[in-house]
C-alpha positions as CSV (number, residue, x, y, z in Angstrom):
1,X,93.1,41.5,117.6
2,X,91.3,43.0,120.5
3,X,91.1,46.9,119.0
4,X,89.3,44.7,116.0
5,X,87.0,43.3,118.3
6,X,86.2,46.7,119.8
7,X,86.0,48.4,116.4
8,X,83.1,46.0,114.9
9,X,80.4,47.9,117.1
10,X,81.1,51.3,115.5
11,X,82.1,49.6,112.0
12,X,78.2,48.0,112.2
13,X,76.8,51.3,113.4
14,X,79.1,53.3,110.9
15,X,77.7,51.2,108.0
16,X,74.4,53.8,107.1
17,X,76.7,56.0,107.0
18,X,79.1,54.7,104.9
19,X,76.6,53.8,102.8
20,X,75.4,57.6,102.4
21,X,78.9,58.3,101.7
22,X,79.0,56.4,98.7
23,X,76.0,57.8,97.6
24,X,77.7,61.3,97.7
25,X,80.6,59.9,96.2
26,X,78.3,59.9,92.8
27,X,77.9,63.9,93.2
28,X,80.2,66.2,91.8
29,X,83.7,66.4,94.0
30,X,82.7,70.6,94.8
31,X,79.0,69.8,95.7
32,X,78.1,70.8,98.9
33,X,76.6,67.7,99.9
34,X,79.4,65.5,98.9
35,X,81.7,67.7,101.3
36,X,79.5,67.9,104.0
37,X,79.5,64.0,104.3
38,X,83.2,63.4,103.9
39,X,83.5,65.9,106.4
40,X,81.0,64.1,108.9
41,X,82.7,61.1,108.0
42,X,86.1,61.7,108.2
43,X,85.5,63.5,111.9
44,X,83.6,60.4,113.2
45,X,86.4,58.2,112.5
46,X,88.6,60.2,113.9
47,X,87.5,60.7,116.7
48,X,86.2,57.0,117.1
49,X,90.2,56.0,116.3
50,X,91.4,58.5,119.3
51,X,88.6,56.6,121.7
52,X,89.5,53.1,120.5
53,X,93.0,53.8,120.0
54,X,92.8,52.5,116.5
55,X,95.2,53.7,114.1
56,X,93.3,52.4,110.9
57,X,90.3,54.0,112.1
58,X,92.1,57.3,113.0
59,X,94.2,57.5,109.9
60,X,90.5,56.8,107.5
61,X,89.2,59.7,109.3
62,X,92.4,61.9,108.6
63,X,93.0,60.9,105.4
64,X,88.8,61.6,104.6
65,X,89.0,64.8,106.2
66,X,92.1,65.8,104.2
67,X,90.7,65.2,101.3
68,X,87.4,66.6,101.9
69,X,90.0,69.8,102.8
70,X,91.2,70.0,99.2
71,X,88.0,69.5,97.8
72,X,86.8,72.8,99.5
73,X,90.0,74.5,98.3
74,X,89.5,73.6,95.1
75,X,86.2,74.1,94.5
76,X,86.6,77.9,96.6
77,X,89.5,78.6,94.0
78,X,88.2,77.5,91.0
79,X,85.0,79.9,92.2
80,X,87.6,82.6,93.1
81,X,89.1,81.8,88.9
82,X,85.5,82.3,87.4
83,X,84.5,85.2,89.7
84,X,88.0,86.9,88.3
85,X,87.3,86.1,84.9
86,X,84.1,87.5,84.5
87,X,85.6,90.3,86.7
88,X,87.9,90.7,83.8
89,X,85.5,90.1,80.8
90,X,83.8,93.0,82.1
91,X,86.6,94.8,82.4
92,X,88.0,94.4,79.2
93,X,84.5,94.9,78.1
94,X,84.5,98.7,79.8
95,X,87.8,99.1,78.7
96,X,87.2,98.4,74.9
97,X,83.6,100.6,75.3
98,X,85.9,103.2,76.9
99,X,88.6,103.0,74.1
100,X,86.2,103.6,71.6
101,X,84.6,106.2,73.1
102,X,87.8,108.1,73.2
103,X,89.2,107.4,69.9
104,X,85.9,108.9,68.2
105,X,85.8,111.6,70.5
106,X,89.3,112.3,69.5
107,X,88.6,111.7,65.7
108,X,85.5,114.1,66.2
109,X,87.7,116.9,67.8
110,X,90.1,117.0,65.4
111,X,87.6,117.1,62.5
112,X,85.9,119.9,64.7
113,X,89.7,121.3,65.5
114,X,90.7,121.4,61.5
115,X,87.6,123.0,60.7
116,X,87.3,125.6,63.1
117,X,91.3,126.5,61.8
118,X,90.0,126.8,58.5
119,X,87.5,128.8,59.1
120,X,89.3,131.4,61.4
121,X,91.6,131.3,58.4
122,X,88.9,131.9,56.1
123,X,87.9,135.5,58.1
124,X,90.9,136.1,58.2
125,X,91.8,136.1,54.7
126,X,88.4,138.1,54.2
127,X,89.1,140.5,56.4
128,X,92.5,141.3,55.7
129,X,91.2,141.1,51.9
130,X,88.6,143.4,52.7
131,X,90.6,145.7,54.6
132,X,93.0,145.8,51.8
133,X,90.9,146.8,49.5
134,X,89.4,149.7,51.2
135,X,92.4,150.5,52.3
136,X,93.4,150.9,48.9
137,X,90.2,152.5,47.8
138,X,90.3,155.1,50.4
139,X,93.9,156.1,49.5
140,X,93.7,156.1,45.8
141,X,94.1,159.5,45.7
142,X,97.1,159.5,47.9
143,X,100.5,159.1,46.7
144,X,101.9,155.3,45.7
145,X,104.3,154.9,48.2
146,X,101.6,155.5,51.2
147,X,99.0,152.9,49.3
148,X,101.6,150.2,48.7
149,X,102.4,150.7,52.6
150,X,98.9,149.7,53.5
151,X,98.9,147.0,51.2
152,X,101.9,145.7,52.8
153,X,100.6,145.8,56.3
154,X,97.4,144.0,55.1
155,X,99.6,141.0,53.8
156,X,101.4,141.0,56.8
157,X,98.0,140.6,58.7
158,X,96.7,138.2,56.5
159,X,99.5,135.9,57.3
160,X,99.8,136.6,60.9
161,X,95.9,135.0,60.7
162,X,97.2,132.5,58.7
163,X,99.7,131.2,61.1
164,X,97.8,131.5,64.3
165,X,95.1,129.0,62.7
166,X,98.0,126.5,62.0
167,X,99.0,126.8,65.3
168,X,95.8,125.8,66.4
169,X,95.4,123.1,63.9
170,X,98.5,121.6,65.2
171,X,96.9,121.7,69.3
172,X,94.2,120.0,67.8
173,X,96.1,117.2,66.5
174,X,98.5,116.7,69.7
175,X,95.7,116.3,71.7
176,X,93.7,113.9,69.9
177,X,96.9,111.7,70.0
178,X,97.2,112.2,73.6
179,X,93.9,111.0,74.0
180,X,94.2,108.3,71.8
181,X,97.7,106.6,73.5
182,X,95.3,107.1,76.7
183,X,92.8,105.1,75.4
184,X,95.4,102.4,73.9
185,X,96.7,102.1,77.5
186,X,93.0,101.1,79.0
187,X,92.9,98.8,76.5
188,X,96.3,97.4,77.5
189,X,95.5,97.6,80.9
190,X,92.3,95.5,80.4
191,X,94.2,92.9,78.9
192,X,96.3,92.5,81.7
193,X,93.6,92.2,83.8
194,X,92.4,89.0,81.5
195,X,95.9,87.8,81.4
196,X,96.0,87.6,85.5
197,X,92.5,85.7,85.7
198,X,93.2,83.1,83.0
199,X,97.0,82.4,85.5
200,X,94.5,82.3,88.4
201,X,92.4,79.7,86.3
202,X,95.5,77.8,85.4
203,X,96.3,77.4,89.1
204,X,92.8,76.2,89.8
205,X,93.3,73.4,87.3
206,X,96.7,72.2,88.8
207,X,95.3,72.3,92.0
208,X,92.6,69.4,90.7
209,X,94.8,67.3,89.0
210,X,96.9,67.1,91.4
211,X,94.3,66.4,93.7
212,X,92.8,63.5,91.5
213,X,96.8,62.0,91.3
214,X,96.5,62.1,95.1
């Protein structure tokens, strides 16, 4: 009865204040405002509980200033969850630019690859023609057996040409789908990325409802 009696002074000169308080109350739970004022709150009856060694007081103050607490977690993770998000958008945003990037430069080098095979091949079978031919010419007067020896060598050049531009036609290829698994793993990587922010966002949510069932 007599901690009452003491406690009606700072309930009376409490009362703007708790007025205020409801006023906040009307704000979003994260605002700034809102937390500021259960803060003040909650630490003025604490501390007004200690001095009048009132419990009800004490414990209003507590419980206020807990709550306020989990508000300010909340709201700090669910800002943490958005920054992450966007963090990631952009990521995966990069990541798909990037991929891209790399799978037509990889397209373009192997159009550039096959042709510059097919063209070495294409001197090649000129020149080995060409030689050939004079080679023939120069030696028609010669016996058989020396011009069909030239015209052997010739073919054998000709296809030595021929396989030194597959060869290259086939580097071509591996490493456009080298480059192409590379850009397959940013993209995977990216997605992770998203993955991880949308679990961070999911642990903001739980964190608010099970603050509103508290």
């Amino acid at each position: 009865m007599i901690k009452n009696l003491i406690a009606l002074p700072y309930e009376a000169a409490r009362r703007p204040l708790d007025v205020v308080g409801k006023l906040a109350h009307k704000l979003p739970e994260n605002s700034v405002a809102r937390v500021g004022v259960d803060r003040t709150l909650g630490t003025a009856d604490k501390l007004a509980g200690a001095v009048l060694h009132n419990d009800k007081i004490a414990r209003r103050g507590t419980d206020r200033l807990e709550r306020s607490s989990r508000l300010a977690a909340a709201s700090e993770l669910e800002q943490r969850a958005a920054a992450r998000r966007k963090q990631a958008e952009k990521t995966a945003a990069k990541g798909q630019q990037k991929a891209d990037a790399q799978r037509d430069a990889a397209g373009d080098r192997v159009t550039s690859g096959l042709a510059e095979a097919d063209e070495v091949e294409a001197r090649g079978k000129q020149q080995a023609e060409a030689e050939a031919f004079e080679a023939a010419e120069a030696k028609k007067a010669e016996a058989d057996r020396q011009a069909e020896e030239r015209i052997r060598k010739a073919e054998q050049d000709k296809e030595r040409v021929k396989s030194s531009a597959q060869a290259k036609r086939q580097a071509a290829q591996r490493r456009a789908s080298a480059e192409i698994d590379d850009a397959l793993e940013t993209k995977a990587e990216a997605a992770e990325e998203r993955a991880a922010a949308e679990r961070l966002e999911e642990l903001a949510e739980a964190k608010k409802a099970e603050r509103k069932q508290g």
